[in-house]
N, C-alpha and C positions, 0 to 999 in steps of 0.2 A: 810172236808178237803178243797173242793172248797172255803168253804166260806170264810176259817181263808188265803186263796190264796187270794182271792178276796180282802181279808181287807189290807193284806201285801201291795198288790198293789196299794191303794190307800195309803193306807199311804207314800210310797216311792213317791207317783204322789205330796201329800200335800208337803212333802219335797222338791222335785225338782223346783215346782211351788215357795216354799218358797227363796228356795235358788235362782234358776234361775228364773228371768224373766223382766219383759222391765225397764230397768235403763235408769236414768238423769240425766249426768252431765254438771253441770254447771260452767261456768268461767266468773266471775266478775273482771270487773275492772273500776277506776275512769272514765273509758269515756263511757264503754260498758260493755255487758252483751254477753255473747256467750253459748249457750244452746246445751250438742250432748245427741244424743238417743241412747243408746247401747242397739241393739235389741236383744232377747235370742239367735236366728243362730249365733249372730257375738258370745256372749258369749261361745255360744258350740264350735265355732271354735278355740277360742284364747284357752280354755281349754284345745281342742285334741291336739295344737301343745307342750303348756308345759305337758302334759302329755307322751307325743311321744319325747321330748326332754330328760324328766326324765328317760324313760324306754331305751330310745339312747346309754345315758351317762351312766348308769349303766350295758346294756351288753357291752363298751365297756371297760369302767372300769375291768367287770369280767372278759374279755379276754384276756387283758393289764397282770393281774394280772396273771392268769393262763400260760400266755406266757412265764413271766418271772419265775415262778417257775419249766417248764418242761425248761429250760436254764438253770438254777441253778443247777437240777438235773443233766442233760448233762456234765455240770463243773465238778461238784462234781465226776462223773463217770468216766471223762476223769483224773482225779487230783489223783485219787483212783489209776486210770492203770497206769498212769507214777510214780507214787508214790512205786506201787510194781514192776514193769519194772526195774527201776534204784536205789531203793532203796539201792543196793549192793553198786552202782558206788558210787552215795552221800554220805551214810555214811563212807565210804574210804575217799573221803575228808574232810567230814564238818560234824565232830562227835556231833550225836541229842542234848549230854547232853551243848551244848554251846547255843541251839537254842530248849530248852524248850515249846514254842509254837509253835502250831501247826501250824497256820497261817504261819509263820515263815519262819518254816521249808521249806512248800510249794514253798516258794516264791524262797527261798536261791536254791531247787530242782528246779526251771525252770533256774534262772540265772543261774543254772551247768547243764543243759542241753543247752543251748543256748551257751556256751561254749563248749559243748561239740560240738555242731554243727559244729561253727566256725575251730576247730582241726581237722570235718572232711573235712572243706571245704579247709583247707590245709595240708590234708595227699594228698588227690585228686591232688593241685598243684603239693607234689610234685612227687607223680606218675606220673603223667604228664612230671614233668622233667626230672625222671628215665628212663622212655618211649625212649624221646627225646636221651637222652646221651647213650642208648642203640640201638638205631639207630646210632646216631654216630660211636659209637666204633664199629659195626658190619662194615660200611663203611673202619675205620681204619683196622680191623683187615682184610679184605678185601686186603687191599692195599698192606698191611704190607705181607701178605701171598703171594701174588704175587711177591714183591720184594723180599721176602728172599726167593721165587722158585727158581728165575733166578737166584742169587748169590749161592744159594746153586750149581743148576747145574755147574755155571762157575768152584767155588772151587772144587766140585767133580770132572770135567775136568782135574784141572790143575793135583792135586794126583794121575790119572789116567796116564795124560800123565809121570810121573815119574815111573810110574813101579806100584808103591804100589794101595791097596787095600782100598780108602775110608772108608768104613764100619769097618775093622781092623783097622784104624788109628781114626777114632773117638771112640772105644771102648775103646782104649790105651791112649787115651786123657782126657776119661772121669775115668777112674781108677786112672792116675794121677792125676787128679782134686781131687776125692776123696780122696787121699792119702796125699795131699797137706791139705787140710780143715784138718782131723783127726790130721794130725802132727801139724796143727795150734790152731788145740781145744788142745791136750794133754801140749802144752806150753799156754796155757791160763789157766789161776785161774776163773772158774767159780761156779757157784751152785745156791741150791734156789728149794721152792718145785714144783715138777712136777702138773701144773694146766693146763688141755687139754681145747683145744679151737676150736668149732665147726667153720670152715671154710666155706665160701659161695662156692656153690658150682658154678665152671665156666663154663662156654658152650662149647661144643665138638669143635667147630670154634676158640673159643679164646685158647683150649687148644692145638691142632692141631698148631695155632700159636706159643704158647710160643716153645711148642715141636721144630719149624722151627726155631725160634731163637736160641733157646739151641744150634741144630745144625750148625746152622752159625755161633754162634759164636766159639762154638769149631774148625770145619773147620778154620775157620782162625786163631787159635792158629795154628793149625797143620802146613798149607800152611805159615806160617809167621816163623815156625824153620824148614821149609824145605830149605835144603842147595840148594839154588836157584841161588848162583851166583858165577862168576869165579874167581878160585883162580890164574889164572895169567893173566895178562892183554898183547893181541896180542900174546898169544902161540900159538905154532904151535901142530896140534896132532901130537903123535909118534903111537907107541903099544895103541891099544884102549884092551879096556872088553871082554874077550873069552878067548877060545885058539888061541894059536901060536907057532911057533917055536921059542925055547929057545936064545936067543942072545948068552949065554956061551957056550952050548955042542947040540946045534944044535937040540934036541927032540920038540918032540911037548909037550906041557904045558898050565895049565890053569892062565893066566895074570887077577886077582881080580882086577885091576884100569883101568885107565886112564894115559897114558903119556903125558905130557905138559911140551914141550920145548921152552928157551925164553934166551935172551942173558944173559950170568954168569951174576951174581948181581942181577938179576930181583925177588924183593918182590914178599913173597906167603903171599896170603890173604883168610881170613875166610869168607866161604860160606852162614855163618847163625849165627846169635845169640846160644852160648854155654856157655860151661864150658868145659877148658881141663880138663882132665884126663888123661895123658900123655903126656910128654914132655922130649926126651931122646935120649940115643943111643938103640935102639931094633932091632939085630942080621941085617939080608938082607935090613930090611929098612934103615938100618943106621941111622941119626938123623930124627925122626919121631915124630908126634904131631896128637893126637888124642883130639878132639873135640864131646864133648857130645852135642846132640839138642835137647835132649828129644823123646818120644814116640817111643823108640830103635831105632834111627837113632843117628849114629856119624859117622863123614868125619874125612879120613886120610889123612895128608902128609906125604911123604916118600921123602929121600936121602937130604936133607935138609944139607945145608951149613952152618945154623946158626940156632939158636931154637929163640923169641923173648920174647917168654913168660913160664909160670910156672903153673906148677899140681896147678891148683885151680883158676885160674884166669878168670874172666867173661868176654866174648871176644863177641866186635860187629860183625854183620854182617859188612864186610868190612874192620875189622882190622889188619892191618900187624903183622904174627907171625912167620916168618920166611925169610928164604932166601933159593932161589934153589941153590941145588947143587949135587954131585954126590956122596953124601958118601955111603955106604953098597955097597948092589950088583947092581952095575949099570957102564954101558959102558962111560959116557959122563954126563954133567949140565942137569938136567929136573927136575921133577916133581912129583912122582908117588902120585895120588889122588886117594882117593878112598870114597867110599859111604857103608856104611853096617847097618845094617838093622836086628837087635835082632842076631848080632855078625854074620852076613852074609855079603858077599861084593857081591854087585848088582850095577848094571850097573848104571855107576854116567854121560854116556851121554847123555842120556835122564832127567836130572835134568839141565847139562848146557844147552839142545836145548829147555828145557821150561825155563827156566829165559832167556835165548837170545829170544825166542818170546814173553814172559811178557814182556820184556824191549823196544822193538820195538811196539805191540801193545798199553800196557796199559801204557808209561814214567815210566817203575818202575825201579827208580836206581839200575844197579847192577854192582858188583864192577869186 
């Protein structure tokens, strides 16, 4: 075994000696001759370095290679997951059978994901701006809720100062409301089928508000057919609201108005926006003229000289509809006014001493 070792070895020494060993290159030319001696060390060396070059280039070729195919497979893996992620969304827009290959497909599935992106990056905006405009409106609603506090207490004030019951008088405001809309649906030709519609639901703050407006604005329905203002201009009071002693047969008795006396001739004028509903001769009043204002409030005139108007007639606040006089039961020229209230007669001084301080604090015309 040695031996056939021994022979190997030389012979690979006979090869090497053959292959490797002291070279002479020459370079001739017309003037000279130039002689190099490439010794076997230099040989071994220039050998190791293309050798070590080769073996360079090739692991890094492997590497290059290998790099790029665990990349490929990463692709592939990521293209795979979004592929079954969004599969549902894509083929809802971009039906496969238009986009046959695969490749394709892919491509068409990233540009609609990349759109998809972009719709969220402005849902976002506009959450943002919902954000923004719900700050706002909480600032208005804010404001608004605080203005329609005050106004509301003011108009609950003024109803108070007449006698009547706020709370009663906007329920009776809002029954006519309703009564009004229903007699305006019944004379309307509508139809069509019943399709319910899910409403957004609003914030206890913004409802709270509407609520405060609802009521303001009814209060000032009410306060605006409230007989606020005088039906004679520079009267003197006679007989007020109570009892008193009778002017005919001297007993004591109960007086339902107001007296207001004013030189013979002197125009009676309407308290408030109405409708008559009486205009006549009726017994002790003599010529007398009933005024409806809604919310069961209507104002009498009694002993009237002249009537000016008629059952049905729409009468401003301010309107001349009479003349004083003494007809029925009555000593002398005056007035008898009255205030009643779901066919009751209640105190109509306290409705001229709030329109005389409306009309001195707030400039509100009254007649």
């Amino acid at each position: 075994m040695v031996f056939y070792i021994l022979q190997f070895y030389k012979f690979l020494k006979q090869c090497f000696k053959h292959v490797i060993h002291t070279r002479r290159l020459i370079i001739s030319s017309e003037k000279r001759i130039i002689q190099f001696t490439i010794s076997v060390p230099l040989q071994l060396t220039v050998l190791s370095l293309i050798a070590f070059s080769v073996l360079w280039s090739s692991y890094t070729t492997g590497h290059l290679i290998a790099a790029n195919s665990k990349l490929e497979a990463q692709s592939n893996t990521i293209r795979s997951v979004i592929t079954k992620q969004f599969s549902g969304i894509f083929n809802f827009f971009i039906p496969t059978q238009l986009f046959p290959d695969k490749s394709t497909i892919s491509l068409v599935n990233i540009d609609a994901m990349n759109q998809l992106n972009k719709n969220y990056i402005k849902m976002a905006e506009l959450e943002k701006q919902v954000n923004e405009l719900k700050i706002a409106n909480d600032s208005i609603v804010e404001r608004v809720r605080i203005k329609t506090g005050g106004q509301l207490d003011s108009l609950e004030s003024i109803v108070n100062q007449t006698g009547l019951d706020p709370e009663s008088m906007k329920k009776k405001a809002d029954k006519s409301q309703k009564f009004s809309k229903q007699t305006a649906a019944n004379n309307e030709a509508e139809g069509g089928p019943y399709i319910p519609t899910e409403m957004p639901k609003i914030s206890d703050e913004a409802e709270a508000m509407l609520h405060s407006l609802d009521e303001l604005q009814t209060l000032r329905k009410v306060v605006a057919n409230l007989p606020l203002g005088i039906p004679i201009k520079n009267a003197e009071e006679r007989s007020r609201f109570g009892h008193r002693i009778d002017p005919f047969n001297g007993d004591i008795a109960f007086h339902s108005g107001l007296d207001l006396a004013a030189p013979s001739g002197t125009e009676v004028h309407s308290t408030a926006d109405g409708k008559v509903i009486t205009a006549g001769r009726e017994g002790s009043y003599g010529n007398m003229i009933d005024i409806d204002h809604g919310f069961g409030i209507i104002t009498r005139y009694g002993h009237l000289s002249e009537i000016k108007v008629q059952v049905g007639d729409r009468i401003k606040k301010g309107s001349v509809i009479g003349v004083q006089g003494s007809t029925g039961r009555s000593t002398g020229d005056h007035l008898h006014y009255e205030v009643r209230f779901n066919g009751e007669a209640i105190n109509p001084q306290n409705f001229l001493q709030t329109g005389r301080l409306l009309e001195l604090g707030n400039g509100i015309s009254q007649n």
